[in-house]
C-alpha positions in Angstrom: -35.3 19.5 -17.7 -38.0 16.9 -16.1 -39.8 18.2 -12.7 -40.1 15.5 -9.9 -37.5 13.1 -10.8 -34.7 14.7 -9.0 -34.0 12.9 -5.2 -35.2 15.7 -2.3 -31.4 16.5 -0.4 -32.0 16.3 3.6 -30.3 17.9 6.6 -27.5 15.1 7.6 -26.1 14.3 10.4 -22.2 13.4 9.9 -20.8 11.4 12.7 -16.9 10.2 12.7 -15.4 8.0 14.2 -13.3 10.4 16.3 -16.6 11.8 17.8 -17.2 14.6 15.9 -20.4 15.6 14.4 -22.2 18.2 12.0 -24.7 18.3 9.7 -24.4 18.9 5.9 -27.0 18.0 3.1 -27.5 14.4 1.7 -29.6 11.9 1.0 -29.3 10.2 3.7 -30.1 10.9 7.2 -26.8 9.8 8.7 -23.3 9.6 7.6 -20.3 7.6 9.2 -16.8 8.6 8.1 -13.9 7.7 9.2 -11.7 11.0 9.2 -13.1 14.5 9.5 -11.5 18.0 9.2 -11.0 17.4 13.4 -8.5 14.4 13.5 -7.1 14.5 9.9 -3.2 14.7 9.7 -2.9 17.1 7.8 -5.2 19.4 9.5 -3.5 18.8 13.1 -0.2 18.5 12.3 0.0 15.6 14.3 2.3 12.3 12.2 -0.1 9.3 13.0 -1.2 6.9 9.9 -4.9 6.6 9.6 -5.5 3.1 9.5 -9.3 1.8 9.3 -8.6 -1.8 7.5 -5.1 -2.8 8.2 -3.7 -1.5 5.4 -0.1 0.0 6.3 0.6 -3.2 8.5 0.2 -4.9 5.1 2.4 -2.9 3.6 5.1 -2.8 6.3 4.9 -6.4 5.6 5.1 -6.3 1.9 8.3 -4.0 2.8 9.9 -6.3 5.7 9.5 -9.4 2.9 11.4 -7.6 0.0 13.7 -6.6 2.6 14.5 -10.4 3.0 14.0 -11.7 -0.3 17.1 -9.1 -1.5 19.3 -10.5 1.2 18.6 -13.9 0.2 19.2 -13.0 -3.4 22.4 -11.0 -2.4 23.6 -14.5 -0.9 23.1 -16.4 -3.7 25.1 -14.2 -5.9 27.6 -13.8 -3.6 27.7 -17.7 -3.9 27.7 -18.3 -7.1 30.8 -15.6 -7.6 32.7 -17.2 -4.9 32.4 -20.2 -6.1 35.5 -20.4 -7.4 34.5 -23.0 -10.5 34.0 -20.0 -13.0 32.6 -21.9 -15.7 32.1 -20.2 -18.3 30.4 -21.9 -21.6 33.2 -24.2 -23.4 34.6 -23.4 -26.7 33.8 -25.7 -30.0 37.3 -26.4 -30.3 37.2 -27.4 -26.2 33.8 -29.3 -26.9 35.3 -30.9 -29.6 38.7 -32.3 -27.7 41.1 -30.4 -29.7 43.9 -28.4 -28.6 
């Protein structure tokens, strides 16, 4: 193995966004996160979404949309059964004009 080519780790200091902080070893002298051990859900117990960039409201809208879009689709097929002209596809002999 080659001597001197491997980075130096540092004391860090890990701050999140909850205000918690520690120190660990890195290469860098400072960490953000987001989520620590302190305000995880699954750590606390607590039922809260952790959402830094908007993504569960994107998918609540994703949901709400397909919602809609099988509603609409339910009315057209309700529609096009209740119709009442139930045309199917004609016979030769119908196409032809023979009986």
């Amino acid at each position: 193995m080659q001597t001197q080519i491997h980075p130096a780790y540092i004391e860090t200091q890990v701050v999140c966004a909850c205000g918690n902080t520690f120190t660990t070893e890195s290469l860098k002298p400072t960490l953000m996160i987001d989520v620590c051990s302190r305000c995880h859900p699954f750590f606390t117990g607590e039922q809260r979404f952790i959402d830094v960039k908007g993504r569960v409201e994107d998918f609540q809208k994703k949901q709400e949309h397909a919602k809609k879009m099988q509603q609409v689709l339910a009315t057209k097929k309700s529609k096009k059964k209740g119709s009442g002209t139930d045309e199917g596809p004609k016979s030769l002999r119908e196409l032809l004009g023979e009986s």
